[in-house]
BAMAR-125483 format. One line per field, with one value per residue (C-alpha): x, y, z; chain; residue in one letter. Coordinates in nm, 3 decimals. Example, Ala and Ser with C-alpha at 12.3 -4.5 7.8 and 13.67 -1.06 7.14 Angstrom:
BEGIN
c1	[1.230,1.367]
c2	[-0.450,-0.106]
c3	[0.780,0.714]
c	[A,A]
r	[A,S]
//
This chain:
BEGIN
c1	[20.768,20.782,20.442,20.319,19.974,19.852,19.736,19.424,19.135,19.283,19.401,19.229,18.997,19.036,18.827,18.971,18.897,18.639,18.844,19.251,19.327,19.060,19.181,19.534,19.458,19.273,19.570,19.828,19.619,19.560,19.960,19.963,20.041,19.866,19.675,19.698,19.314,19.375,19.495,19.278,19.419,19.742,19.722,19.610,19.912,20.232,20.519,20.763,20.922,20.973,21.087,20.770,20.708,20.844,20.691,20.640,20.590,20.255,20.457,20.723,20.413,20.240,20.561,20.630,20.263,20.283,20.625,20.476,20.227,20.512,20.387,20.684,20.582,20.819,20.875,20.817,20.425,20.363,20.434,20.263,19.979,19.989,19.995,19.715,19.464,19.512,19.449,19.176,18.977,19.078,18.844,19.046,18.869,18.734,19.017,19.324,19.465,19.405,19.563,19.817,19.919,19.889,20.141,20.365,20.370,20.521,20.799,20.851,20.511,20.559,20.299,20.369,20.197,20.161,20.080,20.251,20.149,20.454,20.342,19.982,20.057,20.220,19.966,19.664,19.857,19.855,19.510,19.375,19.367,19.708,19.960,20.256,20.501,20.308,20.507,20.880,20.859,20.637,20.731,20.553,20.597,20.691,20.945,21.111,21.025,20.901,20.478,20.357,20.357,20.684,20.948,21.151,20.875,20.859,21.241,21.231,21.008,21.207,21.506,21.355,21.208,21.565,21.446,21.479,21.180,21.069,20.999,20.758,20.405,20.197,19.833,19.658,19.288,19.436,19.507,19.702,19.896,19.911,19.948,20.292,20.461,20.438,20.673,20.959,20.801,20.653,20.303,20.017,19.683,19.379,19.147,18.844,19.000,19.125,18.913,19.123,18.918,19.018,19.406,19.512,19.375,19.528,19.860,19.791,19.743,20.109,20.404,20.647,20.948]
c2	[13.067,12.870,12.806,12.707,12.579,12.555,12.215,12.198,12.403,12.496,12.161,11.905,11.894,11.626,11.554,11.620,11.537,11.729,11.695,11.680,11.629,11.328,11.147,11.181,11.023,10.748,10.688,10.677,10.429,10.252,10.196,10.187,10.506,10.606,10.919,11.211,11.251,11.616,11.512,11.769,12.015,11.976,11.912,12.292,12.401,12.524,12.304,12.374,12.733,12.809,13.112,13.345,13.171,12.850,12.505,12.281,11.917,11.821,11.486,11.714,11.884,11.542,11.422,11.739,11.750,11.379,11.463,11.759,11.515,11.241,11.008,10.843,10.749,10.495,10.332,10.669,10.591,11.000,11.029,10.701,10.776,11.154,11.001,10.771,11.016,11.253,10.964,11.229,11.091,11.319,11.514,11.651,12.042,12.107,12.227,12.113,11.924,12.119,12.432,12.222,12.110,12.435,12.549,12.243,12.391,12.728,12.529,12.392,12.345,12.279,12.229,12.449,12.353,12.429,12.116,12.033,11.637,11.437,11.218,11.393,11.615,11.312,11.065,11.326,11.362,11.020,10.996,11.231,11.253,11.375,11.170,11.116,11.331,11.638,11.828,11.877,11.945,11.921,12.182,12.148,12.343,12.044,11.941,12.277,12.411,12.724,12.837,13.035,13.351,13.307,13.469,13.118,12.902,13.056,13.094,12.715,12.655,12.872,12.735,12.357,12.493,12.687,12.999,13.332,13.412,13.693,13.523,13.252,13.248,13.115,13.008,12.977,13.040,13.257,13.634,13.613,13.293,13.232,13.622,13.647,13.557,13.938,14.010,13.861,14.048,13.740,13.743,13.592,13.437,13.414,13.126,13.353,13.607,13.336,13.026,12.704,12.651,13.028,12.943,12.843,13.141,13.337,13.213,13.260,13.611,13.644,13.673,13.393,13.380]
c3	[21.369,21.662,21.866,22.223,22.323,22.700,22.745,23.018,22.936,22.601,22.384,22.609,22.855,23.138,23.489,23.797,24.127,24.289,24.623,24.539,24.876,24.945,24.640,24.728,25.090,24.942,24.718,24.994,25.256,24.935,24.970,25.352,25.440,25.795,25.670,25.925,26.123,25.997,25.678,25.537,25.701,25.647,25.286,25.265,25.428,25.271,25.354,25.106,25.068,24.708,24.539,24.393,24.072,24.126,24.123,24.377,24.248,24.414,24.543,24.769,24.864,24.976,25.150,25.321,25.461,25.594,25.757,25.913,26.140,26.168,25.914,25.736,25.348,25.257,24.894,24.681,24.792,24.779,24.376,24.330,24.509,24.323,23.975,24.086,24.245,23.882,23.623,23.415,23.139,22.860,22.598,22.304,22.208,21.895,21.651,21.865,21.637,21.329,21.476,21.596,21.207,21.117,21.359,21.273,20.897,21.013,21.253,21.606,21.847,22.197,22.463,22.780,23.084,23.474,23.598,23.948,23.880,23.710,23.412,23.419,23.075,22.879,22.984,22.911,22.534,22.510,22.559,22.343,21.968,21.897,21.668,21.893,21.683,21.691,21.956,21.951,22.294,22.621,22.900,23.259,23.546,23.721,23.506,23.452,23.804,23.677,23.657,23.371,23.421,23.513,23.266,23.291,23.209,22.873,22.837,22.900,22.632,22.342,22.464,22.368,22.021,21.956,21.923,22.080,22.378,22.159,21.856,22.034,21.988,22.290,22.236,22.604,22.756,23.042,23.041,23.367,23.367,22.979,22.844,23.105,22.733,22.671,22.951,22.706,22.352,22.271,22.113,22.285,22.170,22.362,22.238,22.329,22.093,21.816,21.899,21.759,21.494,21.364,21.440,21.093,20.983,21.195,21.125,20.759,20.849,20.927,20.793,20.740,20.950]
c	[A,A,A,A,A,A,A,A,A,A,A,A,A,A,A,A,A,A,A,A,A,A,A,A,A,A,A,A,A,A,A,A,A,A,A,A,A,A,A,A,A,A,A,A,A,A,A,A,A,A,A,A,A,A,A,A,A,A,A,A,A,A,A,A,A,A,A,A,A,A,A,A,A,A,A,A,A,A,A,A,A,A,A,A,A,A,A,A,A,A,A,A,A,A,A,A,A,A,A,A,A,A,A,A,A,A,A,A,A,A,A,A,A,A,A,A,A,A,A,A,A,A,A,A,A,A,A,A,A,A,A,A,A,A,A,A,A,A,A,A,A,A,A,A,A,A,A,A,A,A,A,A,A,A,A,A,A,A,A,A,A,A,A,A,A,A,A,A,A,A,A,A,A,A,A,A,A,A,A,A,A,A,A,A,A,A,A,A,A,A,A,A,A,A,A,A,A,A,A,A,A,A,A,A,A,A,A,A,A]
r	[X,X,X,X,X,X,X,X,X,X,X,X,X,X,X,X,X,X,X,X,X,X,X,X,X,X,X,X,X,X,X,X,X,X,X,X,X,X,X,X,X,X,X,X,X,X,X,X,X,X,X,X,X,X,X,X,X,X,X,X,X,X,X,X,X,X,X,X,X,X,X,X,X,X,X,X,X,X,X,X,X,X,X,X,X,X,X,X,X,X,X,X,X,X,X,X,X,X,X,X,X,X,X,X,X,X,X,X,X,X,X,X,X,X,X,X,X,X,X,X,X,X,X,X,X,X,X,X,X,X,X,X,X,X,X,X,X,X,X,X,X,X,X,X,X,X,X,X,X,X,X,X,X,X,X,X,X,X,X,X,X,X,X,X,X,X,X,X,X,X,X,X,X,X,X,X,X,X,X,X,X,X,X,X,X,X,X,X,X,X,X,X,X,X,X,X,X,X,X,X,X,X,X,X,X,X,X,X,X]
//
């Protein structure tokens, strides 16, 4: 049995800035970058036309939004100043890690994420209370330029665990974004319905692989 956990808002919870768009422009004058009078503005825009679905990595996004009032970013300054502005402190939930193991016992774990912010999902592993080894693989939207509910983010993650999309199990807090796993026969586990604490019991409930 191979098994997938949602990251934010269901393994770990981490701050965020209250304004995305303010942090980000404090980041980038922070690295010289002239920040746009309607920065605010154009941060809100769409810049970048992506396939339904698809990811944009919030740093295109940032670049494309400067371009768009003539500001040249020089020196990679829009992923630097990205990373900076989402630096969360990190909260591990109660159970994680024990449903985790218990997952681990029954065979691959992967974490699948949207998150449009590169590094941001390592970094908020690293800082929580998992061992380093736990996951055999960490899928983000950003990194395999497809958003749950997306058919390919999921077929991304099987394809890392080895196993066909059917026979994953996906552990998330959203219906919408997280419960798109059905789409490919997979099985789907709300933590409302199966709070992580409950996980190892639920997997006990099934039948081995």
């Amino acid at each position: 049995m191979a098994v997938s956990f949602d990251l934010f808002g269901t393994l770990v919870d981490a701050d965020r800035p209250s304004d995305p768009g303010a942090a980000v422009a404090d980041e980038l004058a922070a690295r010289g970058v002239a920040v746009p009078a309607d920065w605010a503005d154009a941060y809100r825009e769409v810049h970048v036309d992506a396939p339904d679905g698809a990811e944009v990595p919030l740093a295109a996004h940032v670049s494309a939004a400067l371009s768009s009032r003539g500001v040249d970013a020089p020196n990679n300054a829009p992923r630097r100043a990205v990373v900076a502005a989402f630096d969360p402190e990190v909260r591990t939930r109660d159970g994680a890690v024990e449903a985790v193991r218990a997952a681990a016992e029954r065979g691959p774990v992967a974490v699948c994420s949207n998150c449009a912010v590169p590094e941001l999902a390592r970094r908020a592993l690293v800082r929580s209370a998992f061992d380093r080894d736990a996951f055999d693989a960490v899928v983000t939207s950003v990194a395999c330029g497809w958003r749950k509910p997306h058919e390919r983010a999921f077929e991304a993650v099987a394809d890392r665990l080895g196993v066909a999309p059917a026979d994953l199990v996906h552990v998330g807090d959203d219906h919408r974004t997280d419960g798109g796993v059905r789409s490919l026969g997979a099985t789907f586990v709300h933590t409302e319905e199966v709070p992580l604490p409950e996980f190892p019991d639920w997997l006990e409930g099934r039948p081995c692989p």
